[in-house]
N, C-alpha and C positions, 0 to 999 in steps of 0.2 A: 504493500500500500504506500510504502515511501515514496513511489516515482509521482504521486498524483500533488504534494503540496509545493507551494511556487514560492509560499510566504512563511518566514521562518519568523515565531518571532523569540525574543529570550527575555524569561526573568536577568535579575542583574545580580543582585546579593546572594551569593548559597551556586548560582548555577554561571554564572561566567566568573563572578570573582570569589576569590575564596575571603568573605569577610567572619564567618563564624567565630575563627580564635578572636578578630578585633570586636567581635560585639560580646564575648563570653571576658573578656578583661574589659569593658567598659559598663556593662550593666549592671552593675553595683553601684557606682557612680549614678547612672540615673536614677537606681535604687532611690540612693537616699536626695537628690534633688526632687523628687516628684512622690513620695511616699510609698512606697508600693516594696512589696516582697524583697529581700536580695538573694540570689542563688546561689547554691552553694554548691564547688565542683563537682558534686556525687551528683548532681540535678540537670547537669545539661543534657543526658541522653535522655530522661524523663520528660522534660519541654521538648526535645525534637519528637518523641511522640504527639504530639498534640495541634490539632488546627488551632487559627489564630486565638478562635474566640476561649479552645480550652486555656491557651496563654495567660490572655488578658484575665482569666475567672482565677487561675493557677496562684498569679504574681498580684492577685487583687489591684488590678488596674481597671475604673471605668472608664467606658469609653469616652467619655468626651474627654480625656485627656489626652487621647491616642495622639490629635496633631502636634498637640503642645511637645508630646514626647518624641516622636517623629522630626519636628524640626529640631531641637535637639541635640538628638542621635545625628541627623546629619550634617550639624553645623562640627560635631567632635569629629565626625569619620573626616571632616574638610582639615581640620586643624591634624591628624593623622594620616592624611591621604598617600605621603610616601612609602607606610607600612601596609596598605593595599597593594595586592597583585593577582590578576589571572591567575587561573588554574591552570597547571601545564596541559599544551595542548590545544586549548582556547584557539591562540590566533593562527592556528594552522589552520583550527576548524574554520571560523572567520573565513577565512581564504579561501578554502575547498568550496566552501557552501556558494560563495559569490560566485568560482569562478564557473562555476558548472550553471549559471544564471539564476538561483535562488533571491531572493529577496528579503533582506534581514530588517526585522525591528527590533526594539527593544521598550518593553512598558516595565517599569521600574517603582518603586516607592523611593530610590534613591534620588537624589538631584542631577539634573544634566550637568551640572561641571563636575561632579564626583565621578563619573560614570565616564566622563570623556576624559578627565585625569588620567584616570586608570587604564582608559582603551590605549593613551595614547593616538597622536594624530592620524597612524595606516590605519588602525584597527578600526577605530571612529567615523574615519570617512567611509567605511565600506558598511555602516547600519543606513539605513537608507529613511527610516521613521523611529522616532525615539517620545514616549511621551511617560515623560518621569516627575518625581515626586506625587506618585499616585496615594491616595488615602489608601488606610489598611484595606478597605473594603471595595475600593474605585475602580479596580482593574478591569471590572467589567466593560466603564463605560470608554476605557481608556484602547480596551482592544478595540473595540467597536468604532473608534476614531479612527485606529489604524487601518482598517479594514477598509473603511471609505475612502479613506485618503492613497491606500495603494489599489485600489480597485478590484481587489482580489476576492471570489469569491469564500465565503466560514470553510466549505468543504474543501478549497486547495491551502489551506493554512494550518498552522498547525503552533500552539503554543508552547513552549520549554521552560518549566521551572522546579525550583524543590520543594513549593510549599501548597498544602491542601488550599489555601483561599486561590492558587494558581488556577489549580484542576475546576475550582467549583465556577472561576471566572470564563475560563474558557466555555464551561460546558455550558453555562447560559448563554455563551454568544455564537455557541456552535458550531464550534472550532474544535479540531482534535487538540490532546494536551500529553504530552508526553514529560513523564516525569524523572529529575534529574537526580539521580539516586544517593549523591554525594554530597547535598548539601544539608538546608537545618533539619530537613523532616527525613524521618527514618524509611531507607527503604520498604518495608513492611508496611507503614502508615501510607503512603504515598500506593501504592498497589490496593490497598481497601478500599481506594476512592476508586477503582477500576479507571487509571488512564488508558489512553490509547497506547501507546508506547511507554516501555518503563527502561530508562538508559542505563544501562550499568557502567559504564564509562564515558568518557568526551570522546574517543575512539569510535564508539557504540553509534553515537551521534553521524560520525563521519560516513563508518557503516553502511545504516540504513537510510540515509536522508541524501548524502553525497553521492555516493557511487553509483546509486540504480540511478542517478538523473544525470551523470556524467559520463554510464553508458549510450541514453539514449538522445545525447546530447550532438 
């Protein structure tokens, strides 16, 4: 089924870049700026089990504080940005995907200059739609932009991320959703939500998505 999507698009945090150790040494810190739970290292594969809302109910955070924390978190990851980096691998995939004439986005909750910090300027110029600092909950309407805006039909697209609010965004907007095995949510949790595709590597990716479109290419 990989030969049929045109439009790739990617989470950002957990599934291109590796930010988990930077938000597992920072969220304690927001802990105690914003009141809410702090976690303790026995706890982090505990929260990768959990969609977002299990999170938020986990670390007793209501939601209206979500943006407040959100901005935040990414104003530190800005002051931090040089200890960001891709997952090996990334910008080769980057590359394959384009050159075999794929079309990449990328819908984020992170901010566009975090995102393109860390793309770097080849990497960055080759995402073609980017629509970042999404609300926890937003992504829906955030693919839904991109969709119009590349003209691509839900059923040749295909979304890429590691977390359940990914899967549940895709799937209202009708988009397949393949899920990225390595990042915050645990592979196990990410397969319960029955993606389409479930990647066990960035190789995985290359795989199934690259190759059969750069045979018939």
């Amino acid at each position: 089924m990989a030969e049929k999507y045109r439009l790739v698009i990617f989470d950002f945090d957990g599934t291109l870049a590796d930010t988990f150790p930077w938000f597992a040494n920072v969220i304690n810190r927001v802990a105690e700026e914003y009141h809410f739970k702090k976690i303790e290292p026995g706890e982090h594969e505990t929260i990768r089990r959990f969609d977002a809302r299990g999170v938020l109910k986990y670390l007793g955070v209501p939601l209206w504080k979500m943006p407040l924390i959100a901005n935040y978190m990414r104003t530190l990851m800005t002051h931090d940005i040089q200890k960001i980096a891709l997952f090996q691998g990334i910008e080769g995939l980057l590359r394959r995907l384009s050159s075999v004439g794929l079309t990449l986005a990328v819908v984020s909750s992170n901010s566009y200059e975090n995102i393109r910090h860390v793309l770097g300027e080849e990497m960055a110029a080759l995402i073609a739609y980017y629509e970042c600092g999404v609300s926890i909950f937003g992504k829906e309407a955030k693919l839904r932009k991109v969709l119009k805006h590349s003209g691509v039909a839900p059923a040749e697209a295909i979304y890429i991320g590691d977390e359940i609010r990914d899967s549940e965004a895709a799937r209202k907007v009708g988009i397949a959703f393949g899920g990225a095995s390595w990042g915050y949510t645990t592979p196990e949790s990410l397969r319960a939500h029955a993606p389409d595709e479930v990647f066990a590597s960035i190789d995985d990716i290359m795989t199934r998505l690259a190759v059969s479109v750069g045979t018939t290419a």
